[in-house]
PyMOL commands that place a pseudoatom at each C-alpha (Angstrom):
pseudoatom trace, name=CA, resn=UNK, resi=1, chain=A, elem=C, hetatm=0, pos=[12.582, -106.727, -67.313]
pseudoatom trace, name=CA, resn=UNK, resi=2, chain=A, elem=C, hetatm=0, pos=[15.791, -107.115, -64.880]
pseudoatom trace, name=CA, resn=UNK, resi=3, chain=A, elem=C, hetatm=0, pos=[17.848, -109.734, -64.013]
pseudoatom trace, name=CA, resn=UNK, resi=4, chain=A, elem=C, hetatm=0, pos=[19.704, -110.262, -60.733]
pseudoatom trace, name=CA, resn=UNK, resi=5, chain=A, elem=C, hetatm=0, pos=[22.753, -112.035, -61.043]
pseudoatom trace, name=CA, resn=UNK, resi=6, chain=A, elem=C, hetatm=0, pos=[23.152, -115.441, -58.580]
pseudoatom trace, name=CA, resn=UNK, resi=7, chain=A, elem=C, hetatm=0, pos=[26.563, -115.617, -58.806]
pseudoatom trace, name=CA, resn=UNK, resi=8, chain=A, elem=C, hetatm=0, pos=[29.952, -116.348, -61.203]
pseudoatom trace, name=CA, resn=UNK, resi=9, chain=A, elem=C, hetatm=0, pos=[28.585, -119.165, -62.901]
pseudoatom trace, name=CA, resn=UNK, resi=10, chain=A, elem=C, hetatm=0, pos=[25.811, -117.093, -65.161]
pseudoatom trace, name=CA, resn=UNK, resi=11, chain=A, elem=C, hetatm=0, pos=[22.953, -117.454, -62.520]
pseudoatom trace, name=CA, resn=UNK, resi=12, chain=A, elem=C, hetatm=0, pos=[20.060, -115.281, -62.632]
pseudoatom trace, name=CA, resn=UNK, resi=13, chain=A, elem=C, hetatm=0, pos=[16.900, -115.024, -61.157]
pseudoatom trace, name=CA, resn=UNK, resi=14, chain=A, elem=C, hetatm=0, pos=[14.017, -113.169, -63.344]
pseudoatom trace, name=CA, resn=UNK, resi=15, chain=A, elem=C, hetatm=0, pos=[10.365, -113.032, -63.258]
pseudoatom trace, name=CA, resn=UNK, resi=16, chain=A, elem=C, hetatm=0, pos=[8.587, -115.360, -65.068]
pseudoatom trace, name=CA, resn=UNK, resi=17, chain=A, elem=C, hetatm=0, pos=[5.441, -114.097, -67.055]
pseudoatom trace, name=CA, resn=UNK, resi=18, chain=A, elem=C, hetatm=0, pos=[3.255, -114.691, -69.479]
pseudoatom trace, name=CA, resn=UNK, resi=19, chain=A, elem=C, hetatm=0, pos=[4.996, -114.262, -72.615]
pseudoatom trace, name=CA, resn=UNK, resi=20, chain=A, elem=C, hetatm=0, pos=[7.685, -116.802, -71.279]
pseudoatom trace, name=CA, resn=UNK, resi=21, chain=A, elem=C, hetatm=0, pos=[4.919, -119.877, -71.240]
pseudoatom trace, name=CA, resn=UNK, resi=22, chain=A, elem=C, hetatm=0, pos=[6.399, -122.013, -73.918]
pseudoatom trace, name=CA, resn=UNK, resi=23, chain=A, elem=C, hetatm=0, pos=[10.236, -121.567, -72.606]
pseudoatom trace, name=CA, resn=UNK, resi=24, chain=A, elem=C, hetatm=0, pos=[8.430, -122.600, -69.451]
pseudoatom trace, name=CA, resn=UNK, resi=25, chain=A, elem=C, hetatm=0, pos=[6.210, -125.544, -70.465]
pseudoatom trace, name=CA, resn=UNK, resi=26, chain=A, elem=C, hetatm=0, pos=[9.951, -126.880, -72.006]
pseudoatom trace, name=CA, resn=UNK, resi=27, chain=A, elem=C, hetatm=0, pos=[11.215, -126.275, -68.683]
pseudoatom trace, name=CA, resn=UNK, resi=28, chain=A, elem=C, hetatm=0, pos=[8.436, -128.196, -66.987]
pseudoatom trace, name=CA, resn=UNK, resi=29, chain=A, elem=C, hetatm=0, pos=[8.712, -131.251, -69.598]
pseudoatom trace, name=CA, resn=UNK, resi=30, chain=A, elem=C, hetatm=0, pos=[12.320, -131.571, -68.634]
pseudoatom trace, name=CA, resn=UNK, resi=31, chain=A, elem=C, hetatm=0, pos=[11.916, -130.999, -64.728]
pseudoatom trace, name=CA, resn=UNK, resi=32, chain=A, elem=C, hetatm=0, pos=[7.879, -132.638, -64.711]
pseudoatom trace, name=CA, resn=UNK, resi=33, chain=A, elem=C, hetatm=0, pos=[9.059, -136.133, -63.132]
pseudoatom trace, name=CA, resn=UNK, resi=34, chain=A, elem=C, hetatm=0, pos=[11.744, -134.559, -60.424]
pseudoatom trace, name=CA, resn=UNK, resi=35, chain=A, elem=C, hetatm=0, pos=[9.145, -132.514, -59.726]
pseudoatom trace, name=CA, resn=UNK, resi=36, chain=A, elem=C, hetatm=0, pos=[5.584, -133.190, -59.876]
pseudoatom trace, name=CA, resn=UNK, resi=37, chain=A, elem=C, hetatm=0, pos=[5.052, -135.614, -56.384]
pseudoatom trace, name=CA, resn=UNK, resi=38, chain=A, elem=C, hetatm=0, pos=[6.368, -132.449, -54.264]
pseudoatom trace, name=CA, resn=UNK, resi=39, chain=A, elem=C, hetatm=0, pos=[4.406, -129.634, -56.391]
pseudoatom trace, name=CA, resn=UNK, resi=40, chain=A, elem=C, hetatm=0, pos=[1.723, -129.428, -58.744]
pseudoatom trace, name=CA, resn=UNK, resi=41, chain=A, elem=C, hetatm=0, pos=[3.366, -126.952, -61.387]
pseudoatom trace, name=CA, resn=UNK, resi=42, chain=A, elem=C, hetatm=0, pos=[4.085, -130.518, -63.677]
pseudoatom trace, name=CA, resn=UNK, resi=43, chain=A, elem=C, hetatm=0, pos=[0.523, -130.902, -63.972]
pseudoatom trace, name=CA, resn=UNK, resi=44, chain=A, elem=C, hetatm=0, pos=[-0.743, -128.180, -64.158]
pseudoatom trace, name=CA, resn=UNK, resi=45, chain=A, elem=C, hetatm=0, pos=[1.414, -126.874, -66.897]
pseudoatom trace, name=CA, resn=UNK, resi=46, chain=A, elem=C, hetatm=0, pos=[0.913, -129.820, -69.212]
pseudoatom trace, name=CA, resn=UNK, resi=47, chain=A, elem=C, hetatm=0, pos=[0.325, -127.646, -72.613]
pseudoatom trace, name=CA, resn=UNK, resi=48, chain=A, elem=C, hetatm=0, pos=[0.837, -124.383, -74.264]
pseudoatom trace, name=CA, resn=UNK, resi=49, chain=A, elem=C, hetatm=0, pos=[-2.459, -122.929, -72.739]
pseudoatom trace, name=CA, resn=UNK, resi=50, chain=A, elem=C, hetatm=0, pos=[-2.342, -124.327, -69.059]
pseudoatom trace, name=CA, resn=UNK, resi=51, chain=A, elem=C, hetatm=0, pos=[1.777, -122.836, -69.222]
pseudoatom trace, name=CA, resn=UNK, resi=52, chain=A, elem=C, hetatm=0, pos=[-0.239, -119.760, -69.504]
pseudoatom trace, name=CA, resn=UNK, resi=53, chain=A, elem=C, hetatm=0, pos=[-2.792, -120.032, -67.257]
pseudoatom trace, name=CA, resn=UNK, resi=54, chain=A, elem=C, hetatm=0, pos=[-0.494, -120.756, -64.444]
pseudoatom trace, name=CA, resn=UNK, resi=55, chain=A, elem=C, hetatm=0, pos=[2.327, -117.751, -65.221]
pseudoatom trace, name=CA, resn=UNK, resi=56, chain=A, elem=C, hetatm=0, pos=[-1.361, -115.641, -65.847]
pseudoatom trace, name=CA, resn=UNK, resi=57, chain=A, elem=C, hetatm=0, pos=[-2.754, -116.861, -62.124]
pseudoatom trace, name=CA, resn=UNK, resi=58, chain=A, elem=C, hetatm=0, pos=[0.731, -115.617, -61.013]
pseudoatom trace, name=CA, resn=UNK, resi=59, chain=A, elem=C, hetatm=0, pos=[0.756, -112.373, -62.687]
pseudoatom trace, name=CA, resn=UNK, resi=60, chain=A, elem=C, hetatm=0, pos=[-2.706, -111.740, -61.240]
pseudoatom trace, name=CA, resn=UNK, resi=61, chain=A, elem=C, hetatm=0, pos=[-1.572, -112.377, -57.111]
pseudoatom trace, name=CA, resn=UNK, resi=62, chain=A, elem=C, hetatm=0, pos=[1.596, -110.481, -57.982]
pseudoatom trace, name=CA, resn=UNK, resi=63, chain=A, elem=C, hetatm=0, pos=[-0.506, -107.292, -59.347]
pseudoatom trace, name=CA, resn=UNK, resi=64, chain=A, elem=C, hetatm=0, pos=[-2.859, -107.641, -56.227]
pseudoatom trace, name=CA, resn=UNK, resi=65, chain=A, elem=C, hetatm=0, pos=[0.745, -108.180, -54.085]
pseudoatom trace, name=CA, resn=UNK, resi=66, chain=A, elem=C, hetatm=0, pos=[-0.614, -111.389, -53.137]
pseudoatom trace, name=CA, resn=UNK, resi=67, chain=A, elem=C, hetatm=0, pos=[2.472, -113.867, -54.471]
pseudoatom trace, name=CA, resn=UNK, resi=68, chain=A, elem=C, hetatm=0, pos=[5.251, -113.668, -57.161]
pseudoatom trace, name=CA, resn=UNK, resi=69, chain=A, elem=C, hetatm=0, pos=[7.056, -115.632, -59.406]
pseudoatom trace, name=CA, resn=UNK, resi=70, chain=A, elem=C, hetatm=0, pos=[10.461, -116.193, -60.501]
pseudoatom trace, name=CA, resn=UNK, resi=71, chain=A, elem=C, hetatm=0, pos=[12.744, -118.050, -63.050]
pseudoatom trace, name=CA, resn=UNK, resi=72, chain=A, elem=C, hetatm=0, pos=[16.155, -119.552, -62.621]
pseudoatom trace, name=CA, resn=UNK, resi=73, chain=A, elem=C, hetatm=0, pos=[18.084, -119.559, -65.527]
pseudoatom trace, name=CA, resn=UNK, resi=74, chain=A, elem=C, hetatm=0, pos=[21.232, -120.949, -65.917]
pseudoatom trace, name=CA, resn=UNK, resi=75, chain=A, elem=C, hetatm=0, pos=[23.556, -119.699, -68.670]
pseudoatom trace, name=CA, resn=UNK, resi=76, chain=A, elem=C, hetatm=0, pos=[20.935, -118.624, -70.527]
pseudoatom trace, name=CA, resn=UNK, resi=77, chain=A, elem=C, hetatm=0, pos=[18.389, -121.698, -69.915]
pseudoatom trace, name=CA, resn=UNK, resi=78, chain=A, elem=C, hetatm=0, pos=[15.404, -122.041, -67.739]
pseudoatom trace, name=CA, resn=UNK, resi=79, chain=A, elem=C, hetatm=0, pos=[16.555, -124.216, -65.076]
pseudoatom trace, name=CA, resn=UNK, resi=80, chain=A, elem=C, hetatm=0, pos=[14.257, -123.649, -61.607]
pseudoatom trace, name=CA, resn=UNK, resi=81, chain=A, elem=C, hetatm=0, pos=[12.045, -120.860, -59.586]
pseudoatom trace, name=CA, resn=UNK, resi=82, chain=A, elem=C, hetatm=0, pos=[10.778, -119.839, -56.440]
pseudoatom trace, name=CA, resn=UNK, resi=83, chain=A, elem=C, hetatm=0, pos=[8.399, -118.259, -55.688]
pseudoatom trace, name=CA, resn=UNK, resi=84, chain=A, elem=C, hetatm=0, pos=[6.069, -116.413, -52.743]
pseudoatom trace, name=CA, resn=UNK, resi=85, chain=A, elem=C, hetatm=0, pos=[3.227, -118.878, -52.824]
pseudoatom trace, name=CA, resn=UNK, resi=86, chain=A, elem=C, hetatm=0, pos=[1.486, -116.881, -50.247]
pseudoatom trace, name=CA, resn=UNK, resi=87, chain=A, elem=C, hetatm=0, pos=[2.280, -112.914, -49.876]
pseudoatom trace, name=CA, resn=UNK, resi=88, chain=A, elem=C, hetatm=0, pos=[0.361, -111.630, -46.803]
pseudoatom trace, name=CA, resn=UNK, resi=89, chain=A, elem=C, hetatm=0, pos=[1.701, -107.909, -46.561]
pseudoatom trace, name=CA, resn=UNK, resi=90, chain=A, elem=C, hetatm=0, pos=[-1.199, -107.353, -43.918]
pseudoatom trace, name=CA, resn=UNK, resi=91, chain=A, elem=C, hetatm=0, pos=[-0.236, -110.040, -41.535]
pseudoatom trace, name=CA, resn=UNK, resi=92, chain=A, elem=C, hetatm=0, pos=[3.723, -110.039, -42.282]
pseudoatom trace, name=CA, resn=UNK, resi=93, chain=A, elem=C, hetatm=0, pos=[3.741, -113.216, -43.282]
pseudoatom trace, name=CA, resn=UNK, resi=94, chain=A, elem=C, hetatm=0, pos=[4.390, -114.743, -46.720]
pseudoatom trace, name=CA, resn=UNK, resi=95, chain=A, elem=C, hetatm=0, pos=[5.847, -118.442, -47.902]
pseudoatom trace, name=CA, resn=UNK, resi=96, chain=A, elem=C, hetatm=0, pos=[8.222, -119.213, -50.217]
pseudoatom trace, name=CA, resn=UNK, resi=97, chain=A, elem=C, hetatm=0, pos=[8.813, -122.849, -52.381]
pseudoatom trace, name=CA, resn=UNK, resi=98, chain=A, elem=C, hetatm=0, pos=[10.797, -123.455, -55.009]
pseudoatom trace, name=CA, resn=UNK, resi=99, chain=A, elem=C, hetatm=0, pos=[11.743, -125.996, -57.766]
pseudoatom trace, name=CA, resn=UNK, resi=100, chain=A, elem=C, hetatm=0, pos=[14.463, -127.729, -59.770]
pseudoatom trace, name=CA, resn=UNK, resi=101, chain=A, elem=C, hetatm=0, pos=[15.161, -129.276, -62.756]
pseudoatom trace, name=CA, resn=UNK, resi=102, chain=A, elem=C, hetatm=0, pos=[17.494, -132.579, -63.028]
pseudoatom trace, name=CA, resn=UNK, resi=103, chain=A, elem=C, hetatm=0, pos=[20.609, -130.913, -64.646]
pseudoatom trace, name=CA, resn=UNK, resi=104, chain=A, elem=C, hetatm=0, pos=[20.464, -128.040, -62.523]
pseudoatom trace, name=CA, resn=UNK, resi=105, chain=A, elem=C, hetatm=0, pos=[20.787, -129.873, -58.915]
pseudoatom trace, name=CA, resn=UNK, resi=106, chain=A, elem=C, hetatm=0, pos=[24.269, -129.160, -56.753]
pseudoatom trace, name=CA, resn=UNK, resi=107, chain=A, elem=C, hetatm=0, pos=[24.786, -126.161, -57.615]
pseudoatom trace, name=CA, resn=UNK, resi=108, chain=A, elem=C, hetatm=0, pos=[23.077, -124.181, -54.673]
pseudoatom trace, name=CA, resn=UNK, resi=109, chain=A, elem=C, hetatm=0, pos=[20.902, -122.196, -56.976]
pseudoatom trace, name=CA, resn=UNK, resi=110, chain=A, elem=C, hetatm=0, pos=[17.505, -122.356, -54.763]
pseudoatom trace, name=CA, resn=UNK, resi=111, chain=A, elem=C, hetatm=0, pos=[19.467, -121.651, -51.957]
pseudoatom trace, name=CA, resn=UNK, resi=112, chain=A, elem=C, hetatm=0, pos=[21.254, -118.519, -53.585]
pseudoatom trace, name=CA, resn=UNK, resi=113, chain=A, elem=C, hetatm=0, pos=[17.918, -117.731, -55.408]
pseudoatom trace, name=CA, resn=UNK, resi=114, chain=A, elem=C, hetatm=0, pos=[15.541, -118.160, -51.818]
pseudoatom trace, name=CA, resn=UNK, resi=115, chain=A, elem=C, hetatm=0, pos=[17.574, -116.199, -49.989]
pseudoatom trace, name=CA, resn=UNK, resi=116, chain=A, elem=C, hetatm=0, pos=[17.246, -113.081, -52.352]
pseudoatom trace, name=CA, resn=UNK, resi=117, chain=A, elem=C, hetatm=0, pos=[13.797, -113.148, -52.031]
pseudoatom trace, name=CA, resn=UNK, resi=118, chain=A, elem=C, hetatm=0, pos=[13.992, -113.868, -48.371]
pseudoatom trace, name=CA, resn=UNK, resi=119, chain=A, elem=C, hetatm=0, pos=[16.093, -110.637, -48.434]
pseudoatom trace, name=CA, resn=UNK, resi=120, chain=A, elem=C, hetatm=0, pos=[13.608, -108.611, -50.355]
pseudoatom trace, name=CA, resn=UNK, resi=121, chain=A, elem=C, hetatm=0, pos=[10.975, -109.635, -48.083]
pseudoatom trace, name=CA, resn=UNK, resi=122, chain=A, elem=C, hetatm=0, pos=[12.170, -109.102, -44.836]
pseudoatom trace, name=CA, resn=UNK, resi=123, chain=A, elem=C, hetatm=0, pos=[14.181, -105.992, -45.417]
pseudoatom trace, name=CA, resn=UNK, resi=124, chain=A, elem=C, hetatm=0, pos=[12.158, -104.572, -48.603]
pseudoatom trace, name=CA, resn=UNK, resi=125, chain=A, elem=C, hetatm=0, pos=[8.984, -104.988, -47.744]
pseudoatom trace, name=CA, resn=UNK, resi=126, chain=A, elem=C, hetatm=0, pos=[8.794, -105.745, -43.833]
pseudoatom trace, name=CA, resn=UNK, resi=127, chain=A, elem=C, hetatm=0, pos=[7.650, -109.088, -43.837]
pseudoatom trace, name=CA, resn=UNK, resi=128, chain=A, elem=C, hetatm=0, pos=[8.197, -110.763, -40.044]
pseudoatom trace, name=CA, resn=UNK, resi=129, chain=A, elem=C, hetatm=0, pos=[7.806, -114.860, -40.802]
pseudoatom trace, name=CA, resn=UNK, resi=130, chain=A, elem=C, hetatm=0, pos=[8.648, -116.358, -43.994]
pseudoatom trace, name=CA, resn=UNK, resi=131, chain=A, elem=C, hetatm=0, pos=[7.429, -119.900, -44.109]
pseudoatom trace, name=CA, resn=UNK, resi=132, chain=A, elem=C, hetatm=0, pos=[9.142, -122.979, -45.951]
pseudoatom trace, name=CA, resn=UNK, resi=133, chain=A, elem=C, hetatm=0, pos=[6.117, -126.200, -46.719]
pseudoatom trace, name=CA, resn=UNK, resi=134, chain=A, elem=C, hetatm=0, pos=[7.534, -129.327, -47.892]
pseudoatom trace, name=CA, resn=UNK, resi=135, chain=A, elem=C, hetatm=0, pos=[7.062, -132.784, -48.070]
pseudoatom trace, name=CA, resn=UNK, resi=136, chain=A, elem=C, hetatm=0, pos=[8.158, -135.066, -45.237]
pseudoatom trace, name=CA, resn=UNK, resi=137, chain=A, elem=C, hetatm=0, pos=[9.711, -137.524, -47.947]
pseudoatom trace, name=CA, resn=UNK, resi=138, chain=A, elem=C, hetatm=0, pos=[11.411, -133.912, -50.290]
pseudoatom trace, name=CA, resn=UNK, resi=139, chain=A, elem=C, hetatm=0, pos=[14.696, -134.642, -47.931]
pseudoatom trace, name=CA, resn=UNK, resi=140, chain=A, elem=C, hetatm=0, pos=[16.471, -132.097, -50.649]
pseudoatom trace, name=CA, resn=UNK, resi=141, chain=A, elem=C, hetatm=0, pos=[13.693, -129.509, -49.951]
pseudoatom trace, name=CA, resn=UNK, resi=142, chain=A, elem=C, hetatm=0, pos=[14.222, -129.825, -46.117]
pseudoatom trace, name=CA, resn=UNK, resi=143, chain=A, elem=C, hetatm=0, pos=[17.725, -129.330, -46.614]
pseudoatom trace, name=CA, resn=UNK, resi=144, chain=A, elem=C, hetatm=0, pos=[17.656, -125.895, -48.229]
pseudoatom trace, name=CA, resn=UNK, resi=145, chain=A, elem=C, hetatm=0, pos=[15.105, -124.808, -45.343]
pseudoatom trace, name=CA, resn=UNK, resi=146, chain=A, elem=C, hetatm=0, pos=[17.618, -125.495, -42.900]
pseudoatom trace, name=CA, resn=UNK, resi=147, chain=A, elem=C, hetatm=0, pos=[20.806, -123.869, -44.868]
pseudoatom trace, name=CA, resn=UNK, resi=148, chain=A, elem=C, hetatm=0, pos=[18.710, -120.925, -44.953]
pseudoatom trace, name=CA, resn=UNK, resi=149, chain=A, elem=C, hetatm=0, pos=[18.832, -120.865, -41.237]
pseudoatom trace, name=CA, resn=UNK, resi=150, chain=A, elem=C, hetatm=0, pos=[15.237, -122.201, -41.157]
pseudoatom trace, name=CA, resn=UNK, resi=151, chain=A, elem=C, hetatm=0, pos=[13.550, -123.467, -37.891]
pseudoatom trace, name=CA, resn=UNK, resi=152, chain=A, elem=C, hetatm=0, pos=[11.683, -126.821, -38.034]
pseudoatom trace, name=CA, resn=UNK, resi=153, chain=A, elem=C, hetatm=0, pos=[7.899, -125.648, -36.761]
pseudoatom trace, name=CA, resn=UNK, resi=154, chain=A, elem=C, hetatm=0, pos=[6.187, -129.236, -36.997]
pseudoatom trace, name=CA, resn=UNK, resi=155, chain=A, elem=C, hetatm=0, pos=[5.001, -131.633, -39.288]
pseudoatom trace, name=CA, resn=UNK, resi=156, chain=A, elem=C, hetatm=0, pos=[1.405, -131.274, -40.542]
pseudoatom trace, name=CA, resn=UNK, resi=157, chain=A, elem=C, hetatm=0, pos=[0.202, -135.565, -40.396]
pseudoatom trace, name=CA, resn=UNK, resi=158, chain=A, elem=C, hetatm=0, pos=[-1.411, -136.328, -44.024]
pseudoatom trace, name=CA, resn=UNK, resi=159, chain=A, elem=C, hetatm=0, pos=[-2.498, -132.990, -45.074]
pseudoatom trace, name=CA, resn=UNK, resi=160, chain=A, elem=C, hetatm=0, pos=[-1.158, -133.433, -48.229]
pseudoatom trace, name=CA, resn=UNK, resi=161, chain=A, elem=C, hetatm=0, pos=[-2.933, -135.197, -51.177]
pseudoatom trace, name=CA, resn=UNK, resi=162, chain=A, elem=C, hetatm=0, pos=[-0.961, -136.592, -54.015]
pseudoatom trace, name=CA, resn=UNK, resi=163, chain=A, elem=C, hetatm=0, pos=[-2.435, -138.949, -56.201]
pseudoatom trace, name=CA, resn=UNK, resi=164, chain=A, elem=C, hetatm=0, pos=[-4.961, -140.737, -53.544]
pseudoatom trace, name=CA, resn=UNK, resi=165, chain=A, elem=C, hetatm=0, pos=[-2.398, -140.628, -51.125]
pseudoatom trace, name=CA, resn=UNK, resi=166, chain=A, elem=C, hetatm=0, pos=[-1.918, -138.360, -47.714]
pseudoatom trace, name=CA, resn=UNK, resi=167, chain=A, elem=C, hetatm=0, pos=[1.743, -137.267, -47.305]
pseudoatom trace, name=CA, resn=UNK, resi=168, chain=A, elem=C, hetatm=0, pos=[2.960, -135.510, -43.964]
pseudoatom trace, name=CA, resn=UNK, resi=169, chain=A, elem=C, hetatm=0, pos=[4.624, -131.723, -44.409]
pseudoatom trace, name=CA, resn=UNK, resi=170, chain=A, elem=C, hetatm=0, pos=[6.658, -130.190, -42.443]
pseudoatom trace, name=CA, resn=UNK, resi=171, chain=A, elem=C, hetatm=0, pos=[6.573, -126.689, -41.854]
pseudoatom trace, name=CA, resn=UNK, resi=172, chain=A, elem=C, hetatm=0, pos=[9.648, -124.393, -41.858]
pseudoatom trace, name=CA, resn=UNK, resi=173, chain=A, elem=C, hetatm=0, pos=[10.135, -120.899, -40.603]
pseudoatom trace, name=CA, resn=UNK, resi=174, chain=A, elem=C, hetatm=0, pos=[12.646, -117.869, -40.232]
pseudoatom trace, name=CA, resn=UNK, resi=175, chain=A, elem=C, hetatm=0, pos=[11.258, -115.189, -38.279]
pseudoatom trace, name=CA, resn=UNK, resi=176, chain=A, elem=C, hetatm=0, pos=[12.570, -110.989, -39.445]
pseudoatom trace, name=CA, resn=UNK, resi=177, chain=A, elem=C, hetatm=0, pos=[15.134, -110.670, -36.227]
pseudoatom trace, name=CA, resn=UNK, resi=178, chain=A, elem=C, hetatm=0, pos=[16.519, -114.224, -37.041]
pseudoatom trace, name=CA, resn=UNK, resi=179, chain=A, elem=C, hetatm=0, pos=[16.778, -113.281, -40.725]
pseudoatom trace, name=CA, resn=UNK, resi=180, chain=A, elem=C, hetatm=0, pos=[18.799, -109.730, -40.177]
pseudoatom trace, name=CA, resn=UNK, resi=181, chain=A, elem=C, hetatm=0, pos=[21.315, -111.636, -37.405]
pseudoatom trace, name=CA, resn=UNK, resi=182, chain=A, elem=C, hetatm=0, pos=[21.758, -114.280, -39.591]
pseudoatom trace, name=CA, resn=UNK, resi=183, chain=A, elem=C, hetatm=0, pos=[22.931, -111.365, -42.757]
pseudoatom trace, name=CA, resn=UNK, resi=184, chain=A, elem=C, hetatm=0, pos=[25.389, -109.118, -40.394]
for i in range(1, 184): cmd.bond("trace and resi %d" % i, "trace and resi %d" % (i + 1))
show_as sticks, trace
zoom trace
């Protein structure tokens, strides 16, 4: 397993599998009610099994290069992610979320953590638009797309269901020659 380091203050980002499913359900229980209206992780990590199920759906798409999954762990604790919800290698295109818990906010750690995987896709593996979807109303989600240099795309009216009701998302995007200005 590796670890990349996210800064001086005993950041790192690591994958998240399988074996890690209880250190993640914990992780869920303490992040589940920051972040379960903006994505559906909280429930559908609920228990020891469905912990695994997810991390197991996510070691599938990353073995068929299809998504990935990582951990943010803060001085030793399991603290956030992100992710590449969708990987399209084909197309060049590929989106990335993320997530937080409570005690871990102000710190910039999905921004530091977002942008290595922004790096990795863009310059690794030759990805040309990384997308950012988030809730309208996820103001603190919106505000690491545009830190990362993110353009505003739109806003997608009620396409997303949450409980009964339709939310509006707005779409996000940094584009490969935007990305590599942005790094020299």
């Amino acid at each position: 397993m590796f670890a990349v380091s996210l800064g001086d203050d005993g950041a790192e980002l690591r994958p998240l599998e399988i074996w890690q499913a209880q250190e993640f359900l914990d992780h869920m229980d303490r992040a589940r009610d920051l972040i379960d209206p903006w994505i559906p992780f909280a429930s559908f990590a609920t228990d020891l099994e469905s912990a695994r199920d997810l991390l197991r759906r996510y070691a599938e798409k990353q073995a068929a290069d299809t998504g990935r999954l990582y951990g943010i762990w803060l001085k030793g604790t399991l603290v956030g992610g992100v992710l590449f919800r969708i990987f399209d290698a084909e197309s060049g295109n590929c989106e990335v979320g993320c997530w937080l818990e409570p005690a871990a906010e102000g710190h910039g750690l999905v921004t530091r953590a977002a942008t290595r995987l922004i790096d990795w896709a863009v310059l690794e593996r030759g990805m040309h638009r990384v997308e950012w979807d988030a809730s309208a109303a996820n103001t603190r989600s919106i505000a690491v797309a545009a830190r990362l240099g993110m353009k505003r795309d739109g806003v997608l009216r009620q396409n997303y269901l949450y409980r009964g009701v339709r939310h509006d998302s707005e779409i996000w995007s940094v584009l490969a020659p935007e990305w590599r200005a942005r790094q020299s």
